[in-house]
C-alpha positions in Angstrom: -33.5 24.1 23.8 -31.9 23.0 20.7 -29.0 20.8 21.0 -26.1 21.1 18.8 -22.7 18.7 18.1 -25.1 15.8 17.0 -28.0 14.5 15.3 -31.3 13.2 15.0 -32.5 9.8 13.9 -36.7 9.7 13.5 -39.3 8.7 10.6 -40.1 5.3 9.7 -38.1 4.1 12.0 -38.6 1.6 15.2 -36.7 3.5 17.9 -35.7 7.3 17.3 -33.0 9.0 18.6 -30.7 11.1 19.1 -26.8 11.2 19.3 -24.3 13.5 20.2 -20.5 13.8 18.6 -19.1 11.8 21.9 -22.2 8.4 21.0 -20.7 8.7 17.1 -17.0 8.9 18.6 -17.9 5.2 20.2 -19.1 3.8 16.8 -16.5 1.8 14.9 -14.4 4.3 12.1 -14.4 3.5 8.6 -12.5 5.8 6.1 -12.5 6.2 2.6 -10.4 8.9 0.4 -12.1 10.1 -2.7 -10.9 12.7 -5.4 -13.4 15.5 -5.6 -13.4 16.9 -9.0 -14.6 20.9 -9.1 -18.1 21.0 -10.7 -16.9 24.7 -12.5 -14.2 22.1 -14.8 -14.1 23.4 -17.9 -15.2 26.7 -16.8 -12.9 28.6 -18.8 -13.8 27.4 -22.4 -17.4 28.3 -22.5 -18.4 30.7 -24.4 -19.5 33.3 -23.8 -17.0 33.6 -20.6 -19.5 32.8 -17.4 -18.2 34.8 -14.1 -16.4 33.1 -11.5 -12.7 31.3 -11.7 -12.0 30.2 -14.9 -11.1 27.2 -14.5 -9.6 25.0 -17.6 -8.9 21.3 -16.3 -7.0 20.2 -13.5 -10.0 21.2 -10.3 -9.1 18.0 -8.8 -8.2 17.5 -5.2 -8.5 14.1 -3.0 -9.8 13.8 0.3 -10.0 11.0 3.2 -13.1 11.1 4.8 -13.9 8.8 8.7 -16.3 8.3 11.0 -18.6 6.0 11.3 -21.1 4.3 8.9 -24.1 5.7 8.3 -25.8 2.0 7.8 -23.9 1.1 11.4 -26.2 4.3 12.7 -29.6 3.5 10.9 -29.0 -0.1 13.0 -29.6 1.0 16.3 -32.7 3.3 14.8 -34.5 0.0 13.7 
């Protein structure tokens, strides 16, 4: 049975496991907000026209992202 809501830790590492959304809940949060910026900018003044939006300049948007490290995860794999 496959379990979902988590992950897997294994590879070259000393103790695999596994962790659900409620053992990443524990960990200590660490946020960040980054502005994403649309791969497609520009879009719009190619030539010849490419499908899609066509996006000029201005795809921008910013996000804050949390949870926990992924270094603070790797730890307790070895």
């Amino acid at each position: 049975m496959r379990r979902t809501g988590g992950f897997s830790v294994g590879g070259e590492v000393e103790k695999p496991l596994s962790l659900t959304l409620s053992d990443l809940a524990k960990l200590e949060v660490h946020s960040v907000v980054n502005p994403l910026e649309c791969a497609g900018n520009g879009r719009g003044f190619q030539r010849p026209q490419i499908p899609g939006v066509p996006w000029g300049k201005g795809a921008v948007g910013t996000a804050e992202f949390s949870g926990p490290r992924l270094h603070n995860v790797l730890e307790f794999a070895g």
